[in-house]
C-alpha positions in Angstrom: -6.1 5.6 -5.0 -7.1 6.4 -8.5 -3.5 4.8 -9.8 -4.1 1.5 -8.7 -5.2 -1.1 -11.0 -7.4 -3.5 -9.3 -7.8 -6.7 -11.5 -10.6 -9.8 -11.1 -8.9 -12.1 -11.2 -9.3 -16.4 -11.3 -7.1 -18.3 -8.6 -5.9 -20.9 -11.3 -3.2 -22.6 -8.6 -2.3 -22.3 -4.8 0.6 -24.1 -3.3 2.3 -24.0 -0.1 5.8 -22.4 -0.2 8.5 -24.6 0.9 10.1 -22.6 3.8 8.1 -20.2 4.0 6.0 -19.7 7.5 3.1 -17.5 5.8 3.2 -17.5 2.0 1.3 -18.8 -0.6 2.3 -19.0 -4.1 -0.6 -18.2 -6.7 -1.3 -18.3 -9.9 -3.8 -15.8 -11.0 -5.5 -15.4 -14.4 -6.3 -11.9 -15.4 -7.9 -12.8 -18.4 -4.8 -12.1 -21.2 -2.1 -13.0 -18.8 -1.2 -15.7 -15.7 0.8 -13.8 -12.7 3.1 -15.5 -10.0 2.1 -14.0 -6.5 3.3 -14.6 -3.2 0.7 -13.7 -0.8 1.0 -13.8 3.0 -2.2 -15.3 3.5 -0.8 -19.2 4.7 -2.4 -18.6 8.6 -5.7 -18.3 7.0 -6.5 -20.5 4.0 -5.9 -24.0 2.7 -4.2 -23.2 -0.7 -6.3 -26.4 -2.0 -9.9 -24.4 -1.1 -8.7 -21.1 -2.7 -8.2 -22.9 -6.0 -11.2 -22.0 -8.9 -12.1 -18.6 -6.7 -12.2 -14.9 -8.3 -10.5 -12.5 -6.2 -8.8 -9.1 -6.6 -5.7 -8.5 -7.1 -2.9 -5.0 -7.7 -2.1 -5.6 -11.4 0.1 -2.5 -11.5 2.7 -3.1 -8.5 6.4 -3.5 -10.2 7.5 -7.2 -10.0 9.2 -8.2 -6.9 11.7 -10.6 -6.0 11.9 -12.7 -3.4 13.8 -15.3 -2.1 11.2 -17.7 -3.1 10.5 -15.8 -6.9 9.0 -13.5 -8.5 6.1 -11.5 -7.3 3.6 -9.9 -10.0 1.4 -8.5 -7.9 -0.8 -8.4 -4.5 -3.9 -9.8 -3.8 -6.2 -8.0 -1.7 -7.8 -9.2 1.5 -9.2 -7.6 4.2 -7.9 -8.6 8.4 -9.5 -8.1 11.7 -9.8 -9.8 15.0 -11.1 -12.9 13.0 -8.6 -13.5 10.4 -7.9 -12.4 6.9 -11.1 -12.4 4.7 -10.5 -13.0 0.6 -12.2 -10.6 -1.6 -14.6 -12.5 -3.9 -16.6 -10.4 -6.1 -19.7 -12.7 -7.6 -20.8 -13.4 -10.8 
């Protein structure tokens, strides 16, 4: 646990993925740097309401690609019965 590097990071953009049944393309700003994620999140949040939020993301994960792009990252969210739940951490 002590490898990863967990980033606050600034949702600066959040669009749907064309073809995609549960991705989210977002643009995160960690402060000296914008990453491209694709998070599987789509089933649980309107890309418009995630834009302007802080969340944390896995800064260190090698890029991946995907058929969509390049992934720079994961965000974390926590799932149960309920849905997926966003990690904000507050001012």
């Amino acid at each position: 646990f002590a490898k990863i590097d967990l980033r606050i990071a600034k949702i600066v953009n959040a669009e749907h993925v064309e073809g995609a049944d549960k991705l989210l393309k977002l643009t995160l700003d960690i402060g000296h740097e914008k990453r491209q994620v694709f998070a599987g999140i789509k089933s649980s949040f309107a890309p418009e309401a995630l834009i302007g939020k802080m969340t944390v993301m896995v800064a260190n994960l090698a890029p991946r690609q995907m058929r969509f792009g390049l992934s720079s990252g994961m965000v974390v969210v926590a799932g149960g019965k309920g849905g997926l739940w966003l990690l904000e951490p507050q001012d």
